[in-house]
N, C-alpha and C positions, 0 to 999 in steps of 0.2 A: 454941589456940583462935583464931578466925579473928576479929578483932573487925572493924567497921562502917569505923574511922579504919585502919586496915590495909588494906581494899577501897579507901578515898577514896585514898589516897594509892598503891595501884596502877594505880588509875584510870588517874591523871595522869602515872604513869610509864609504862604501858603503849606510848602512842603515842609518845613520847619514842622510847624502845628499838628498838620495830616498824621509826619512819622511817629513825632513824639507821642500823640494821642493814641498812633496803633499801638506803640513798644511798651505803653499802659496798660492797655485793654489786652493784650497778650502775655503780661506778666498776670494779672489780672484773673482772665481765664485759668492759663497754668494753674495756679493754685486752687481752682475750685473744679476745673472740668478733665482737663487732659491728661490722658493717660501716659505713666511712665517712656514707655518707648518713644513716644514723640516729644521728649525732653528736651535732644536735641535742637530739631525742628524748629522750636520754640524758643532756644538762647541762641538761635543763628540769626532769626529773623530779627529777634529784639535787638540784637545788635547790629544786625544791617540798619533798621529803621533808626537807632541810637548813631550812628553814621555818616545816617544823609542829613540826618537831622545838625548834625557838628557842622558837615559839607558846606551846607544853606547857610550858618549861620557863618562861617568863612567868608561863603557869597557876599553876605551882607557885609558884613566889615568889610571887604576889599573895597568896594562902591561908596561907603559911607565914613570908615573911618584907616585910611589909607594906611598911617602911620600903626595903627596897631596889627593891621593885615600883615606886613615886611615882618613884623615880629613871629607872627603865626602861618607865613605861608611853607614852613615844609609840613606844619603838622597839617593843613588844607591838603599838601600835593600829595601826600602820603596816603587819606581819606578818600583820595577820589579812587586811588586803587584800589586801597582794599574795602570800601565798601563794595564794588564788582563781585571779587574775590569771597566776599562774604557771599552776596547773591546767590553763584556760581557755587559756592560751597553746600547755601540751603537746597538748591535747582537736585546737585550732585546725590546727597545725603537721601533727599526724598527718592529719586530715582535708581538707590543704588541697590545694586545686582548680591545677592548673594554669594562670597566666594572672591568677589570685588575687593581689590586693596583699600583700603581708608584715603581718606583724603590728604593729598602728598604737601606736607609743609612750603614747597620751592615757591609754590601760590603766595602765599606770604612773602618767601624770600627775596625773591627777585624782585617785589619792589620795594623793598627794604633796601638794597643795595642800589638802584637806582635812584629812591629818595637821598639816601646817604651822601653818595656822588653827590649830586645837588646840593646838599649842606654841606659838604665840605670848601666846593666852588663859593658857595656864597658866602663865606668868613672871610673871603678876599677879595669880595667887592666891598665897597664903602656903604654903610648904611640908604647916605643921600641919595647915592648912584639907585636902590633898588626901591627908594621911594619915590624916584624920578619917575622909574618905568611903571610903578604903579598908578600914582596920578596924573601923568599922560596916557595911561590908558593903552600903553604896550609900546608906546614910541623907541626908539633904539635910542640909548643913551651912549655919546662918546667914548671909544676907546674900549666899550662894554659890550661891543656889537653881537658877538655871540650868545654871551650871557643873556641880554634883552633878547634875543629869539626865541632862547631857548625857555626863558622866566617867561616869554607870551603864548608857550603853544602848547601850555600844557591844555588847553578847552580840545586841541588837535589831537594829543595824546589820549586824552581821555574818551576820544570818540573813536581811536583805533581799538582802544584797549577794550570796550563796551563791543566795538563789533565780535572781536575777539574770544570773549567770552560767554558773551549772546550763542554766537555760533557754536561755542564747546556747549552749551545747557542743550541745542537743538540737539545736538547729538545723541547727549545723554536722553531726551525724551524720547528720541526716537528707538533708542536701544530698550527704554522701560517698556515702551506700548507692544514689542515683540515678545517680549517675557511675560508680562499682566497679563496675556489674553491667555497662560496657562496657568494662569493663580488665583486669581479673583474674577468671578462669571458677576460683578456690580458691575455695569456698564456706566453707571452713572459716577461711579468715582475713580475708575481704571481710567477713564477717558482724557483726565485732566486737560479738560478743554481751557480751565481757566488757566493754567502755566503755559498756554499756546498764545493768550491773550497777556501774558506779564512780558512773554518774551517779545509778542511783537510791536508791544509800547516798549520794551528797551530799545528795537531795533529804531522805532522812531523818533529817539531822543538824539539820535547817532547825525542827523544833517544839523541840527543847531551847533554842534560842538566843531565839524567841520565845517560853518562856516566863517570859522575865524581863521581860516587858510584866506580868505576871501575878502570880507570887511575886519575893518580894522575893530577893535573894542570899544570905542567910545562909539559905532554904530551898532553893535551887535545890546549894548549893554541902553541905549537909548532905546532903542526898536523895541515894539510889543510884541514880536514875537517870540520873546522868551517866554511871554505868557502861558503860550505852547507846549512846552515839554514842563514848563513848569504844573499846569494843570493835569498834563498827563500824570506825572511823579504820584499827583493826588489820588487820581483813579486807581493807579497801580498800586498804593497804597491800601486801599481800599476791596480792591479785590484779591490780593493776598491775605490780608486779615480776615476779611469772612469766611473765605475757603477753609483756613485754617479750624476759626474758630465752628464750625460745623464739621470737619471732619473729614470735606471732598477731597479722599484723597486715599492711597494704599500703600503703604510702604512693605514690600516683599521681604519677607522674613519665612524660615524653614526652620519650625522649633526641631530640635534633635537631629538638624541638618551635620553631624560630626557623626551620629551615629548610621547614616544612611552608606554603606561600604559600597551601595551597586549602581554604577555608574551606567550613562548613557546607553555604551557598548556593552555592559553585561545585559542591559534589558533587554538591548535589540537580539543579542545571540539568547537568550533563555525563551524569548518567544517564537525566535526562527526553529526553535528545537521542539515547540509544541504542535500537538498533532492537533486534528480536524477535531475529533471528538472532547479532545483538553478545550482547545478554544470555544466551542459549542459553550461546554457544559463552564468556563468561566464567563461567556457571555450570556448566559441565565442566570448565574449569579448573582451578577454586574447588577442586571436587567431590575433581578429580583427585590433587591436591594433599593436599586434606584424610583423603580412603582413601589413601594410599599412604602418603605420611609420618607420618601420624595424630600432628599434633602436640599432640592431645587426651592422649593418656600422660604429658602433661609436667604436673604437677598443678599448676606455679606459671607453668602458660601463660599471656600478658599479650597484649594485643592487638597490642600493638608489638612482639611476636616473630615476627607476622604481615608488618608492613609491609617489610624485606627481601626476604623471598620471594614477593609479589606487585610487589613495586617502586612501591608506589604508599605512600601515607598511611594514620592510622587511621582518618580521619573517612571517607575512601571505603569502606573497608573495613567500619567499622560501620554504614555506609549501606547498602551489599551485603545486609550479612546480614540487617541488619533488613527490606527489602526483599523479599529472597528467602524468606526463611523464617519471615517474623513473628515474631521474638523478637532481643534483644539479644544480644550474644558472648558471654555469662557462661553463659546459657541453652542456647545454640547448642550449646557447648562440653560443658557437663554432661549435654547430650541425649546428643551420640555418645557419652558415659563411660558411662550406663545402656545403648545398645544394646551396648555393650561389654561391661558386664557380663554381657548375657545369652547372650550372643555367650559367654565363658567357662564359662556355667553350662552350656550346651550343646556345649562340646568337652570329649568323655572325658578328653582329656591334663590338664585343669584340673578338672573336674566333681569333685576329691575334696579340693581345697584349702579350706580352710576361707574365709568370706565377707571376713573380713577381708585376707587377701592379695589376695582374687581384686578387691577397693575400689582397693586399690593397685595393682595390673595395668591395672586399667580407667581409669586416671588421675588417680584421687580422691587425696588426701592423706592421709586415713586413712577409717576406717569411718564416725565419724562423719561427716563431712562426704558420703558417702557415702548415709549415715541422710535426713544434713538435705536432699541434693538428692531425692534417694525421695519424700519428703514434701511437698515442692514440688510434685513433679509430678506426684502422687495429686490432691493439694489443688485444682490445677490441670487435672486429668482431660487429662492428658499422658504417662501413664505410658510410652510407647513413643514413638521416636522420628518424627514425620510422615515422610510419605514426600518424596522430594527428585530424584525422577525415576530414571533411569540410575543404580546406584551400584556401587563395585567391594566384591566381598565380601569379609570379612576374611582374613587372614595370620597363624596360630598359628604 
């Protein structure tokens, strides 16, 4: 029979097990699969997971064996921050902007000085005093009354701190998804739908920890629904290790970006100075280039696969397009893959392949991502590609 203290105490192992099994399986990988660049990536996350996994097992000592927890609760209070910090560091890193500062130390620091504080405070209370308020379960111990508040709220603290930096990742995604949509036309890994889904199981871990403003800890720590965030933890575990470990994902990089001298405003004034017939005769070019090579088949086509075969930069380049055709690369790019598509559904020699290979012909990455450009551009009453003047017709 499954009893109640059997659940509590899987709970708490659960996330334990999850982390430590991904922070494995991601060193793991690392060494046979991943590519240099995402080196990073890969010692952020193992050590977020190496983290929670410390966190959980803090958990469990406080619950179980009281008297060793008081010995280890600054290095627990310390872990709950900068595991965040970690998170927030990996969230940063994947989504960072070229030209973008590096990730600024004070992340670390400030809860370094705020742990600190706290271990100073606590060398002047009496051992007994801070094993009281642990196995009471947060009770205010005499004459300690501040200290016991403050030694109980750190589940409160930790659920300010979580929204806090939930909310700085949202940010960061939403500044990557403005940029991607002019670097990489993979709609299927630009989209990071699944760090939409890590951040909003962070956001949900966020009422458990606030309700110890509320119930006291000996109700919060009996009740099952810690089971809650606790299984969540698992999920999210779970869904950041696969993504990883497959690759859903794009980290914006501009090789020879030092050597690019022509900035935004030199692009815009070199093209305002081109006449009627310059721009004609580089949108044949363009054109020329784009039907013959069709480097739209390439599904993990980057903008900067562009800039050698025009000889110029990407900021001219996505100045071009947007220019000419009213829409950004990413857009551009997944237009020609739809007339592509139809372009196959219309030659016998392919009219009996099933939709999914004919996604991967047409230069999509799979069907989904396929699905999700379709749907864009219904939503967007684009379903076909505008027209673009002169074009060469396709090559079965």
């Amino acid at each position: 029979m499954i009893t109640k203290e059997f659940l509590q105490y899987t709970g708490f192992c659960a996330p334990i097990i999850s982390s430590l099994g991904c922070a494995i399986m991601l060193v793991l990988f690392r060494h046979t699969h991943a590519k240099s660049e995402e080196g990073t990536l890969h010692r952020l996350l193992v050590s977020y997971f190496l983290l929670v996994s410390l966190g959980w097992i803090c958990s469990l000592v406080y619950v179980y064996l009281p008297l060793l927890y008081v010995r280890i609760n600054i290095l627990y209070y310390l872990i709950v921050f900068w595991s965040q910090v970690v998170f927030y560091q990996f969230i940063y890193t994947l989504t960072r902007l070229p030209g973008e500062k590096p990730f600024s130390r004070i992340h670390y620091i400030f809860p370094l000085v705020i742990v600190g504080t706290f271990a100073v405070w606590s060398a002047f209370v009496p051992f007994e005093t801070q094993v009281y308020i642990v196995t009471s379960r947060g009770e205010v111990a005499p004459g300690y009354e501040t200290y016991s508040r403050f030694f109980t709220a750190r589940l409160l603290l930790r659920g300010i701190w979580n929204i806090s930096y939930t909310a700085l990742a949202w940010w960061r995604l939403l500044a990557y998804r403005r940029s991607i949509s002019d670097y990489s036309a993979n709609a299927d890994r630009t989209s990071l739908a699944w760090v939409t889904l890590l951040l909003l199981i962070s956001f949900s871990l966020v009422p458990p920890s606030l309700l110890s403003a509320i119930f006291s800890k000996k109700i919060l720590i009996a009740s099952l629904l810690l089971l809650i965030p606790q299984l969540l933890l698992v999920v999210q575990h779970a869904v950041v290790c696969y993504n990883m470990a497959v690759g859903n994902f794009v980290v914006i990089y501009y090789p020879g970006e030092e050597m690019e001298t022509e900035s935004k405003e030199d692009a815009e004034m070199g093209m305002e100075k081109e006449t009627e017939s310059e721009r004609a005769h580089k949108r044949k070019k363009f054109e020329k280039y784009i039907y013959e090579h069709r480097p739209y088949l390439n599904p993990d086509l980057r903008i900067t696969d562009l800039m050698q075969a025009f000889h110029t930069n990407r900021t001219y380049i996505s100045r071009f397009i947007n220019r000419e055709y009213g829409m950004n690369f990413s857009r551009y790019i997944n237009m020609l893959r739809l007339r592509e598509m139809e372009a196959l559904r219309n030659d016998p020699a392919c009219s009996r392949l099933p939709e999914e290979e004919r996604a991967c012909l047409a230069g999509f990455s799979n069907f989904r991502s396929y699905q999700r450009v379709k749907r864009m551009a219904e939503k967007e009453n684009r379903s076909c590609f505008p027209e673009t003047g002169k074009q060469t017709t396709y090559k079965q």
